[in-house]
C-alpha positions, 0 to 999 in steps of 0.5 A: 500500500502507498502513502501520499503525503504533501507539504507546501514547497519553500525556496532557499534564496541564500545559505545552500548546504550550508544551512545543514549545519547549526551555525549557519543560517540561511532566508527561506521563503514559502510558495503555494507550490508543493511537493509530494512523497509517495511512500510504498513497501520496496519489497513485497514481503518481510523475509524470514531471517530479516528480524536479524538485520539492523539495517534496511534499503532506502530507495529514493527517486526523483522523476523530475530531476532523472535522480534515484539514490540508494541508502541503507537505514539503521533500524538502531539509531536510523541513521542513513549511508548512501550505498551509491555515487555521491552525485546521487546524495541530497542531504535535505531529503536524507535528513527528512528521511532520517526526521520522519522516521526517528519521529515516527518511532519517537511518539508511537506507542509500542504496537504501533512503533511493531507495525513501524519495525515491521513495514520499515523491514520490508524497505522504503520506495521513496518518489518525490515529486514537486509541482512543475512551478518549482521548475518552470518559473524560472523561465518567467524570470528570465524573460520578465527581467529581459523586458526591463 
């Protein structure tokens, strides 16, 4: 079964990776423009040995940006390591990962954080999808400050 969730889109006007570390700041602003994440099982079922594993695989795909990541996902302190290129790595989508499931498993009761363990066995297909504003505008940008 797949999950879709949406959240507005916001743009980084200044501070890039940079703002990934503590100190550093940068100015984001919002837009009615949003992105998607579909979420489904990357695998059909939970093999037998896997309740042995500590770690699961991660598939990340961005159709638009012609980009698909491969992680693996501690199921202990869910940290996540590329196992691919590092052309491939974003470090604003691997620590949204990282949040979304250390958050996940951080407020669920006991049955629910089983059900979590269970599904995050069977690994993460990840899609990523932004609304074609984030890719287009900039051409209106260009041709409105040529007009000027």
């Amino acid at each position: 079964m797949a999950v879709i969730a949406s959240a507005p889109g916001k743009v980084l006007i200044t501070g890039g990776y940079l703002i990934l570390e503590r100190p550093n700041a940068g100015i984001v602003l919002s837009t009615n423009a949003r992105f998607y994440a579909i979420v489904r099982p990357l695998y059909d079922e939970i093999k037998p040995d896997c309740w042995a594993w500590a770690w699961t695989d991660v598939k990340l795909t961005s159709p638009q940006l012609s980009r698909e990541s491969m992680y693996k996902l501690s199921l202990q302190n869910f940290d996540l390591q590329c196992v691919c290129s590092s052309e491939s790595k974003n470090p604003f989508v691997e620590q949204g990962v990282q949040y979304a499931v250390a958050t996940a498993h951080s407020i669920f009761d006991t049955e629910k954080k089983e059900t979590l363990n269970k599904l995050l066995l069977q690994g993460l297909d990840i899609m990523i999808l932004g609304c074609n504003d984030f890719y287009s505008y900039r051409n209106q940008v260009v041709i409105s400050l040529r007009a000027m």
